[in-house]
C-alpha positions as CSV (number, residue, x, y, z in Angstrom):
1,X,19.7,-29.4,-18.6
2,X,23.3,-29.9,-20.0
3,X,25.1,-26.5,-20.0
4,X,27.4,-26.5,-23.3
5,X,29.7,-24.1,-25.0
6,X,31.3,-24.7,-28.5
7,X,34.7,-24.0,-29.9
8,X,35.8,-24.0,-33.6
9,X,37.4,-21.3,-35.4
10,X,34.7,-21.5,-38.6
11,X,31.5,-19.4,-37.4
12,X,29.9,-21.6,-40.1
13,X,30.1,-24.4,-38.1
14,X,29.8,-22.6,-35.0
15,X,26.2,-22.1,-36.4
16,X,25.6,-25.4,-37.4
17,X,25.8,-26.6,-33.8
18,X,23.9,-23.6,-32.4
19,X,21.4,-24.4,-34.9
20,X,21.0,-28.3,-34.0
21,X,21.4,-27.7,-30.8
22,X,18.2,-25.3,-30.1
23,X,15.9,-28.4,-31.4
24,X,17.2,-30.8,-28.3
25,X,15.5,-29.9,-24.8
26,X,18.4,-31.6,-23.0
27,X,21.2,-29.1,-24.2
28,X,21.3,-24.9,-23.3
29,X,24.6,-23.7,-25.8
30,X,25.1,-21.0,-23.1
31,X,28.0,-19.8,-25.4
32,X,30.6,-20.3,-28.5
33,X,34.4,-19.6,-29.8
34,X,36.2,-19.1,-32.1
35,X,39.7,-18.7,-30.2
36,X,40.6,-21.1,-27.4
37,X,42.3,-17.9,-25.4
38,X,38.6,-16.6,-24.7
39,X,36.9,-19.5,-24.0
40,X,39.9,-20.5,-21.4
41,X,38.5,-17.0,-19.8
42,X,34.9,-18.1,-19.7
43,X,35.6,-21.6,-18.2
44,X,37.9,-20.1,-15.4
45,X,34.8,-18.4,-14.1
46,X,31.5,-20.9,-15.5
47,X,30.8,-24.5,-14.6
48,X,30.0,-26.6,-17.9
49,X,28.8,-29.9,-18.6
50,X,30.0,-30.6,-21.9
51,X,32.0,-28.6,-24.7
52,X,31.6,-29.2,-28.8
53,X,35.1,-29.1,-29.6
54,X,36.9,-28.5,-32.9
55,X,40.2,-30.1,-33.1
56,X,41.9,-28.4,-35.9
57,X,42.5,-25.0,-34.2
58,X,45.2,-21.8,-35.0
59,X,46.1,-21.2,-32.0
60,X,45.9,-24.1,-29.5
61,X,44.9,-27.7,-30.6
62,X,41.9,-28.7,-29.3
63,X,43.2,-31.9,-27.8
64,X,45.7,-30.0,-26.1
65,X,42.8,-27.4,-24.7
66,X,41.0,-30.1,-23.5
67,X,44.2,-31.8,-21.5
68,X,44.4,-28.0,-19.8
69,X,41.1,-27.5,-18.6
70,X,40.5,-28.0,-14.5
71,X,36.4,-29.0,-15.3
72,X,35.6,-32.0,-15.2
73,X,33.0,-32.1,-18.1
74,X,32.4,-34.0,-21.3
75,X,33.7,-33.2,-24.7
76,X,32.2,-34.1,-28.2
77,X,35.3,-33.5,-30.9
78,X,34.2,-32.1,-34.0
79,X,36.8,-32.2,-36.8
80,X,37.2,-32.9,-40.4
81,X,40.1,-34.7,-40.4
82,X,39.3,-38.5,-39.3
83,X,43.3,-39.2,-38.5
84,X,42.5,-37.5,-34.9
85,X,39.4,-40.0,-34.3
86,X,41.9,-42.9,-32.3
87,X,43.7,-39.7,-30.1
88,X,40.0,-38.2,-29.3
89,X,39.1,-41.7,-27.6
90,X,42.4,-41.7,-26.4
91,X,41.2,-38.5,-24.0
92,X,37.7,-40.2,-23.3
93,X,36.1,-37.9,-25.7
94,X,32.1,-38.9,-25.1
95,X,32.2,-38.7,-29.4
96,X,33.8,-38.1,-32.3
97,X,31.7,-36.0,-34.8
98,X,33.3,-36.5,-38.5
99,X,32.3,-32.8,-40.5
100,X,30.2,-32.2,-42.0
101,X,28.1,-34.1,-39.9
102,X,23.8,-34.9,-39.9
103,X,21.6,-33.7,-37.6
104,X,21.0,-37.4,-36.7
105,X,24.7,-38.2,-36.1
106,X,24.7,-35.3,-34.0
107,X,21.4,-36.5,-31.6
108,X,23.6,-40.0,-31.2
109,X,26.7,-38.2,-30.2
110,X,24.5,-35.8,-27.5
111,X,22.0,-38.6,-26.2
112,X,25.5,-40.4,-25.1
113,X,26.3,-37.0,-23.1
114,X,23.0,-37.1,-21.5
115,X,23.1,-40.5,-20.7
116,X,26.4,-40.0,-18.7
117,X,25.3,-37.0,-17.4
118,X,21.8,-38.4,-16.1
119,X,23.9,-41.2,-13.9
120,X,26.2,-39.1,-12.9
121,X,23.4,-36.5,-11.5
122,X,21.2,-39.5,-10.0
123,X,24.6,-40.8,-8.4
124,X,25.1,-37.3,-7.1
125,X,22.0,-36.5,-5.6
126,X,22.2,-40.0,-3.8
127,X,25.6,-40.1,-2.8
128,X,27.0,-36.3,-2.7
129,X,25.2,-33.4,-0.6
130,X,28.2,-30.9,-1.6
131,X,28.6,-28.8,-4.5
132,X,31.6,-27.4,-6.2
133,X,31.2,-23.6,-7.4
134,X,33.8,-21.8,-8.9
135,X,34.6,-18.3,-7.6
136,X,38.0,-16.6,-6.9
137,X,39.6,-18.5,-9.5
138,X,39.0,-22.4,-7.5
139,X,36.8,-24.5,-6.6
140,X,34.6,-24.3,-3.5
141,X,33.0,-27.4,-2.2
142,X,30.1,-26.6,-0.2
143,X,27.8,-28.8,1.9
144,X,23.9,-28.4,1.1
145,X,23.0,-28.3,4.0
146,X,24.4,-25.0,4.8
147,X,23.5,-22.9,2.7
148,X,21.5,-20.4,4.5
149,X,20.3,-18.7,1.0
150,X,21.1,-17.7,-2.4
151,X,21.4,-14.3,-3.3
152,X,21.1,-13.1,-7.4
153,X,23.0,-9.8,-8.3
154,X,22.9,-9.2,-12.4
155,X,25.4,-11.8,-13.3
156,X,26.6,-12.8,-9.9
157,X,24.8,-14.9,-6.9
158,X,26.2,-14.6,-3.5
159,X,25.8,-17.8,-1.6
160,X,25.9,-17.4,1.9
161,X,26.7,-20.5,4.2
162,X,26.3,-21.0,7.7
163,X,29.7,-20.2,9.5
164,X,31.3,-19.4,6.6
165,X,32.6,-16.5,4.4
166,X,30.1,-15.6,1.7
167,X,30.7,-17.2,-1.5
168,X,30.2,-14.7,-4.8
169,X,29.9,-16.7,-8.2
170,X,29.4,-15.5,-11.6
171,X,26.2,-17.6,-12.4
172,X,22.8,-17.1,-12.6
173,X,19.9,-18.6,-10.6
174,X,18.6,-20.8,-13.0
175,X,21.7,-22.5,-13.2
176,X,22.3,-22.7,-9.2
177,X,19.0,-24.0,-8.6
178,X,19.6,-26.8,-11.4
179,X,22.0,-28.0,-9.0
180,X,20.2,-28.0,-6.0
181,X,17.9,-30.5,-4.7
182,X,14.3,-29.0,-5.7
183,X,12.5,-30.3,-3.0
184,X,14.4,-28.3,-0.5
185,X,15.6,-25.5,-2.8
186,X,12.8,-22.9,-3.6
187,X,12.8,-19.6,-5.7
188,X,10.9,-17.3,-3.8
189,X,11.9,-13.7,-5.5
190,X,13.7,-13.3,-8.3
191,X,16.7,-12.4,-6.2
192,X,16.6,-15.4,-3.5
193,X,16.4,-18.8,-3.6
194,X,15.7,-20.4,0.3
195,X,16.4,-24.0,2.0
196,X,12.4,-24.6,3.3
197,X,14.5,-26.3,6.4
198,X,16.3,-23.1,6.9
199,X,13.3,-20.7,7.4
200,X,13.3,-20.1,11.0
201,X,9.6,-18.3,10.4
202,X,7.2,-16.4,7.7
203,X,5.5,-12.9,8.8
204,X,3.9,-10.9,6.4
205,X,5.3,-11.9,3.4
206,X,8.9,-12.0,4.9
207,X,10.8,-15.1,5.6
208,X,13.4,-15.1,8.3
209,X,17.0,-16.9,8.2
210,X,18.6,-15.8,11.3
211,X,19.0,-12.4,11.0
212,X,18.1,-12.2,7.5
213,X,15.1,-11.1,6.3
214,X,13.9,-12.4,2.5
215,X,11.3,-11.0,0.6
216,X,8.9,-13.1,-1.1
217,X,7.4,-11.3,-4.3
218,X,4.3,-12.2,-5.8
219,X,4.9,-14.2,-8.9
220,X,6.6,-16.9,-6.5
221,X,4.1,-16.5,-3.3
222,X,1.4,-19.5,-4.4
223,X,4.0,-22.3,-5.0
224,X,5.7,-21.0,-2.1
225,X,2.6,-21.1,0.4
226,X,1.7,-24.6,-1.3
227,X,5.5,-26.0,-0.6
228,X,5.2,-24.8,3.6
229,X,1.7,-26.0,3.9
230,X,3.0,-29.5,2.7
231,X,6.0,-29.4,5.3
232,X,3.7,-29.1,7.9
């Protein structure tokens, strides 16, 4: 799933693209803008894959925003003025939407973002066992394989890594386990997501890491049983 905000100072076309948007299956529009100032805030603290970008803005030119973000993501310029089309392909924008713009245009201009970011994932998961999470204002690279657990509180996950200091994130689980390899990585509350190579043993509904001890709650216990019985 491609994690997306959207920036433009008209809520009119803010709506448009949270409108197209919720008929594609490859896109979540986790948020939208209308001033650049707060969505500088949000990507400080949230990984994204791409951003719908407006580049007529009041404040802060949307070329510009884009040239000061640290993510490395993918941006789709929406604009009405076509003069900016040549400096948007200048920044390697991934497209150039021209308002007001179909619903067609718009699935060409996200199945390009999908396509880089399926090769980029499938080159991931063959070449990279790190990940880079944000916390603390950088980004922490953190090897795979040790992560001990992940823990879910509200809005924030605390990661804990072998021989490491804790890691606390402002994401969700869904999100985190996107990222992780699935056939390793299993929800088994709605708080904890486990490495099956990490569990050390399973007693009575309790799986041990260590020291740890991690509940697993009912809604997650059959797909959990079925993963372990396949390891063996």
């Amino acid at each position: 799933m491609i994690r997306a905000i959207a920036i433009d100072d008209e809520p009119l076309a803010l709506q448009v693209i949270e409108s197209f948007c919720a008929r594609l299956d490859y896109i979540q529009l986790e948020k939208t803008f209308t001033k650049t100032s707060e969505a500088h805030k949000y990507l400080r603290k949230q990984p994204v894959d791409l951003i719908f970008l407006d580049i007529q803005m009041p404040m802060q030119n949307g070329l510009s925003f884009y040239a000061d973000i640290e993510q490395n993501c993918q941006v789709i310029f929406t604009t009405a003025f076509s003069e900016y089309a040549v400096e948007g392909f200048n920044v390697n924008a991934t497209d150039y939407l021209l308002k007001p713009f179909s619903f067609e245009r718009f699935v060409q201009a996200t199945e390009k973002a999908k396509q880089a970011f399926d090769t980029r994932n499938k080159f991931s998961n063959t070449e990279a066992q790190y990940l880079f999470i944000r916390a603390d204002y950088s980004l922490n690279k953190i090897l795979i394989s040790d992560i001990l657990f992940v823990e879910g509180l509200d809005d924030y996950l605390k990661i804990h890594i072998r021989n490491q200091k804790t890691i606390v994130a402002r994401m969700t689980m869904k999100s985190i386990l996107e990222k992780l390899p699935a056939p390793e990585f299993m929800r088994v509350h709605r708080s904890f997501i486990v490495p099956l190579s990490g569990i050390d043993k399973v007693r009575n509904k309790i799986i041990y890491i260590g020291d740890e001890e991690i509940p697993v709650s009912a809604s997650y216990e059959a797909a959990f049983q079925e993963a372990i019985s396949g390891k063996k």
